[in-house]
N, C-alpha and C positions, 0 to 999 in steps of 0.2 A: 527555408533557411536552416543549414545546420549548426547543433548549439557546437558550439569547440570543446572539447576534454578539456582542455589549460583555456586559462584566464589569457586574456592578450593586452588587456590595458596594464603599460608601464608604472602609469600613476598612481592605481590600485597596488600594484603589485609593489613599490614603492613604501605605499602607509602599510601593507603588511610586513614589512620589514622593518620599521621602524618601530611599530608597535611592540614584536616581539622582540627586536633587540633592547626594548628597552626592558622588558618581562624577564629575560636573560640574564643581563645585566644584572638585577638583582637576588636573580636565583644563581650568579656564580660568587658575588658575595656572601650571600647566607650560605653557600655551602663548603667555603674557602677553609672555617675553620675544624671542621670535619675534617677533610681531607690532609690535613697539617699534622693532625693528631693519629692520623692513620699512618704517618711516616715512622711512626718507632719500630724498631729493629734490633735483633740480637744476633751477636755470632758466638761459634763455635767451633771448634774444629773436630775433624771426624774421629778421632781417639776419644771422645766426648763419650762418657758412660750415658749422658741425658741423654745423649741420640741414637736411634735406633731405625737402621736402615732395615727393614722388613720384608722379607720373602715371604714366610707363611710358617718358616721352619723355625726362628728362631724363636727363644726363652727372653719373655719378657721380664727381667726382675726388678725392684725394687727403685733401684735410682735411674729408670728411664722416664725421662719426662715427655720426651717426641717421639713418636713412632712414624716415621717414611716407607709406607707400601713402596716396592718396587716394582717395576714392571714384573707383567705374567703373574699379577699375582691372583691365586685359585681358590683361596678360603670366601667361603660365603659374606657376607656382609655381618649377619646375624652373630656369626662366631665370632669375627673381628671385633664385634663389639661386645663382647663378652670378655675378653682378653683386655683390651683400652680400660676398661674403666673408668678414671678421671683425668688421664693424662691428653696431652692436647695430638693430634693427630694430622702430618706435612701433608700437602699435597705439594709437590716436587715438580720445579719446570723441569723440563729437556727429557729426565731420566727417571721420574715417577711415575706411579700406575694412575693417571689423575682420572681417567674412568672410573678405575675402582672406586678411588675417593667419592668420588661423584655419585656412584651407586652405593656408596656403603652411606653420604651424606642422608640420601631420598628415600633408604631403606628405612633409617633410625632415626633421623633428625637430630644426632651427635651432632652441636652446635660450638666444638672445641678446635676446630682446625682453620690451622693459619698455613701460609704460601711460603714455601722455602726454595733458595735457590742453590746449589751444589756445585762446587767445580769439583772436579775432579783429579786428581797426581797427576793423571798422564796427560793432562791440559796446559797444565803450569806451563810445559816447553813454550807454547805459543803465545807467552805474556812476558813481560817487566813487570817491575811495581808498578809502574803507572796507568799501562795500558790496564793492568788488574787492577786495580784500583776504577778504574773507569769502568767498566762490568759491572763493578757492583755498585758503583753509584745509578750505572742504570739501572737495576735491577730494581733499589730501594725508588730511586725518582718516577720510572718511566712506568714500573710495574708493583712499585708499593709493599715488597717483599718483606715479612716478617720475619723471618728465618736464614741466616746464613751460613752454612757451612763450608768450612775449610780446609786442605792440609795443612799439616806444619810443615814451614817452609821459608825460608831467609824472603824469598820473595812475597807470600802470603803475609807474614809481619809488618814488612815496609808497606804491602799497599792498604794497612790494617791502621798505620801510620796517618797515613792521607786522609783515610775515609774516616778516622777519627775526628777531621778537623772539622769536618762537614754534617755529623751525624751523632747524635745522643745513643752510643752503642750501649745498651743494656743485658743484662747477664739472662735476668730474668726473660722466660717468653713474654713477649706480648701479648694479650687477647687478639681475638680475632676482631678484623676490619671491619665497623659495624656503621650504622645510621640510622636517625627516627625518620629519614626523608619520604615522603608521601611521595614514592614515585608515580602514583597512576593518574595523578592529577597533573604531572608534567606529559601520560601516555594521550591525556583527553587533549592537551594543548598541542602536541603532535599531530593529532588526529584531525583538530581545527586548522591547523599550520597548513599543512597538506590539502584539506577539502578545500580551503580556499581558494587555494590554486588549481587544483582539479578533483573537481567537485562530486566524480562517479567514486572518489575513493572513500566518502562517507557511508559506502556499502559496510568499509573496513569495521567499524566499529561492532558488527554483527559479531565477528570473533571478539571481542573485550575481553569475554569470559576464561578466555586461550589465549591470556594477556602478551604470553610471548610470540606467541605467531600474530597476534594483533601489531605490534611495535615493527616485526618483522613486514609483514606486506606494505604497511601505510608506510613506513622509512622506505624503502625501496621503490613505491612505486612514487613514493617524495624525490626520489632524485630525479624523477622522467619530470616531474612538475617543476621542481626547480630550474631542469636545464629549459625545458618547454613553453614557460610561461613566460619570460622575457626573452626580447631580442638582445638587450643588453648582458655582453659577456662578463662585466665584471659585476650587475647585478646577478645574473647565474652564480659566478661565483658567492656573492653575500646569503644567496638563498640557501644552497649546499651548505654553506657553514653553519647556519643556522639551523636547518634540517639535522646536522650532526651532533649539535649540542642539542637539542630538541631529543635526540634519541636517547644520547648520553644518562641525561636528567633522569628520562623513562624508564632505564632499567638499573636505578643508582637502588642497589638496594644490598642485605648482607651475602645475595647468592651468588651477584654479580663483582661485586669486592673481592670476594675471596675462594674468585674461581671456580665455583663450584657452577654454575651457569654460565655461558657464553653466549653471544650474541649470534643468535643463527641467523644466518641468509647472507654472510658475508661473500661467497661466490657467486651467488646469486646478483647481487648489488653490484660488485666488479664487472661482469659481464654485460646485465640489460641493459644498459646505458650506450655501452659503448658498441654496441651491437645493434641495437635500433639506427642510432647515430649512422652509423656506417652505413647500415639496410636503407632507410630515409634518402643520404646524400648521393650513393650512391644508383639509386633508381631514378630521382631524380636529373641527373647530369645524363645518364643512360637516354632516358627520355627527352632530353634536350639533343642528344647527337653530342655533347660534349666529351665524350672519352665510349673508345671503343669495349670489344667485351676482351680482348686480352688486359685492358686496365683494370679494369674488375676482377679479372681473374687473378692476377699480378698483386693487385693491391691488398686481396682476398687472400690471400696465402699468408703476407706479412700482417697482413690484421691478426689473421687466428693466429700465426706463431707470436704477435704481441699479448693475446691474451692471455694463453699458454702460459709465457713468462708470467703474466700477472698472476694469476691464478697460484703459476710453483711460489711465488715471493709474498703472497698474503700469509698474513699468522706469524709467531715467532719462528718457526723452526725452517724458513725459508734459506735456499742458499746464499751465504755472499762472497764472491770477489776478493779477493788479498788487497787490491788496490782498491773497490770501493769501501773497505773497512778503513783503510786508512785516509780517506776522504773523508768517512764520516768522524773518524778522530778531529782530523782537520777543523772540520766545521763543529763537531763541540764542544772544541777548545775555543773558536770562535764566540761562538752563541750562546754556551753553557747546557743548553738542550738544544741537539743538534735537528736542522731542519730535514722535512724528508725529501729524499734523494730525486725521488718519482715525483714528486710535484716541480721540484726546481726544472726539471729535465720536461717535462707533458706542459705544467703549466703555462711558461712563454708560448710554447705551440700555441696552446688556444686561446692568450690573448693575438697572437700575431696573426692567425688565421684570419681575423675579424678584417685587421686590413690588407690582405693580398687578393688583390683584383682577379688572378685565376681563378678560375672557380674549383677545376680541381687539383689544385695547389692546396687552396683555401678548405676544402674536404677532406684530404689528408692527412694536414695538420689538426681538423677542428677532431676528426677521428681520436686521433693519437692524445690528443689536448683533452679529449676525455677520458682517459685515464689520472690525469692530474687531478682533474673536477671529482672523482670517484674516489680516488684517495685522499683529500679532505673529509669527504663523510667517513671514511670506512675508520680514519683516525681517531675519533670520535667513540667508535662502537668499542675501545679498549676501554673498558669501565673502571676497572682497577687503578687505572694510573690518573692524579689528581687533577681535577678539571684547569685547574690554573696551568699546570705544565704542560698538559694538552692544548690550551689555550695558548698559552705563549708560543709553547713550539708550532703551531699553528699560522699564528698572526707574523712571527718572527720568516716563515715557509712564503706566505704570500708576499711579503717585503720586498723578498730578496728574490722572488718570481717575476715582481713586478720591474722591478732594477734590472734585471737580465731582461724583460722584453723592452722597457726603455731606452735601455743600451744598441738595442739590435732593431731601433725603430729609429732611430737616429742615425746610427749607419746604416740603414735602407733608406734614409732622406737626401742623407748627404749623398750616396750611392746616382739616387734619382735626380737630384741636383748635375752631378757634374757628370753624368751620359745626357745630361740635356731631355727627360723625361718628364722631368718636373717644375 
């Protein structure tokens, strides 16, 4: 008799869902009011003597309060901290040297730097006030941004306007995004989450010590357990969610707030999932006679050039679409945090898959349907941005995944209905 990797009783798997959702549940109220205090925010604009965008060449004088390493930038870590003093130090999306930061953090333990976000002149073309306005609300909501800088500009004003009505704009820096949260105690309940469902990943604990490769292997190899362990797709789905917030919790700590860490294995977790998936359905149908080897090869082409994409569009700095930006306008004007784009689109897949009798119809789809399933967790591993709006944006993504495969299971009924199928 061999023992199985994953759990197979639904029932079991079941009370561990329910158990943890309820563990959850309490750990996203205790930690709601933190993350609310973590939203203060100051702007500036870039004539600002406070602020100082930093090469390595400039003169820091007296009324600099922020120093923004830029990229390329070559001074030691050790010197840079001799120069900072007590003044608080950006790490900058899009156009900061956030390595350096990151090594100038791990060198010194300079524990003064908060996350700024920068538009730049030549950007302003491709905004109104509103749509800029909407940038930085994502920026403070989605990514928890301490720092704002701006040009002066008719348009920067007005959408300074808006985002006033939303936000306690403060002159003063903020401190940096901090918490007393005992993450490692949410790393061990991870670690349970996971063995429970397959049981060889309680090897994982050996790394604890190497706490972030530890969160990394057991979440990852948490997704093969989640999709693995039940046959039920929309418990698959409850598991994943939960594995996400399970990781979240994990690594809520000051390093992972304010960027200075990041959650590694994120291509890693995009990929094995939905590569097993494919490898599994695929050999399987093979070995039934159900699809020849040009389907395989066929299918095998668009699979990699799907991951491909996935891979370019993980992380902020991914490319997007003129018309999927204004989609996503769309939808968070709708929703207020807009849902994501890739789960609306994969997710119905892999609920729909479940009911198409093809089999390789049904393999396809479930293929493709796990990228939806992967981009739940992967949502989750943005630490920075507040568990609640993570959550809503989340729970609000499944809703409206569910609605779309609803809609498209009802016209496949009535379809089957009146061809006399059904």
């Amino acid at each position: 008799m061999k023992l199985p990797l994953f759990a197979k009783n639904e029932t079991y798997i079941n009370i561990i869902l329910t158990v943890f959702a309820l563990v959850l549940s309490v750990f996203i109220f205790l930690r709601i009011p933190n993350d609310k205090n973590n939203l203060t925010v100051s702007v500036f604009f870039d004539d600002d003597p406070s602020i100082l965008f930093y090469t390595g060449s400039e003169k820091i004088n007296d009324k600099v309060k922020i120093i923004i390493p830029l990229e390329g930038m070559k001074e030691k870590p050790e010197e840079f901290y001799k120069k900072v003093e007590s003044r608080y130090v950006g790490i900058m999306e899009f156009y900061g040297d956030a390595d350096f930061v990151r090594n100038f953090y791990k060198t010194t333990g300079y524990k003064k730097i908060v996350k700024v976000h920068y538009v730049k002149p030549k950007e302003l073309s491709r905004y109104d006030s509103y749509s800029l306005f909407k940038r930085l609300w994502r920026a403070v909501m989605e990514r928890s941004v301490d720092v704002i800088v701006l040009p002066k500009s008719q348009i920067t004003e007005e959408a300074l306007e808006f985002f006033g009505n939303f936000f306690q704009v403060q002159s003063e820096i903020p401190m940096p995004d901090n918490t007393n949260w005992n993450s490692k105690i949410s790393g061990i309940l991870l670690g349970v989450f996971v063995a429970l469902q397959a049981p060889f990943t309680i090897l994982g604990f050996a790394l604890f010590k190497q706490y972030w490769l530890f969160v990394s292997i057991i979440s990852i190899f948490g997704t093969l357990a989640a999709y693995f362990s039940s046959n039920n797709r929309f418990t698959k789905v409850a598991s994943v969610f939960m594995l996400g917030l399970l990781t979240n919790f994990s690594l809520y700590s000051y390093e992972y707030l304010n960027d200075l860490e990041v959650y590694r294995g994120v291509k890693v977790s995009l990929v094995l999932l939905p590569l097993v998936v494919g490898l599994l359905t695929f050999r399987e149908l093979y070995q039934k006679s159900s699809i020849k080897r040009w389907h395989i090869v066929t299918t095998g082409i668009i699979g990699g050039v799907a991951i491909v994409y996935m891979l370019m569009r993980s992380g902020n700095y991914g490319y997007v679409l003129d018309i999927e930006e204004k989609i996503r306008l769309t939808l968070e004007n709708i929703f207020i945090i807009r849902p994501r784009i890739k789960e609306l689109i994969f997710l119905p897949m892999f609920f729909v898959a479940g009911d198409i009798e093809n089999e390789f119809i049904s393999g396809i789809l479930t293929f493709f349907g796990t990228f939806g399933f992967i981009s739940i967790f992967n949502s989750f591993c943005h630490i920075k941005a507040p568990i609640y709006i993570v959550f809503y944006r989340e729970i609000t993504t499944l809703l409206v995944a569910l609605v779309i495969y609803l809609i498209f299971s009802v016209i496949r009924n009535l379809w089957l209905v009146w061809t006399n199928k059904k």
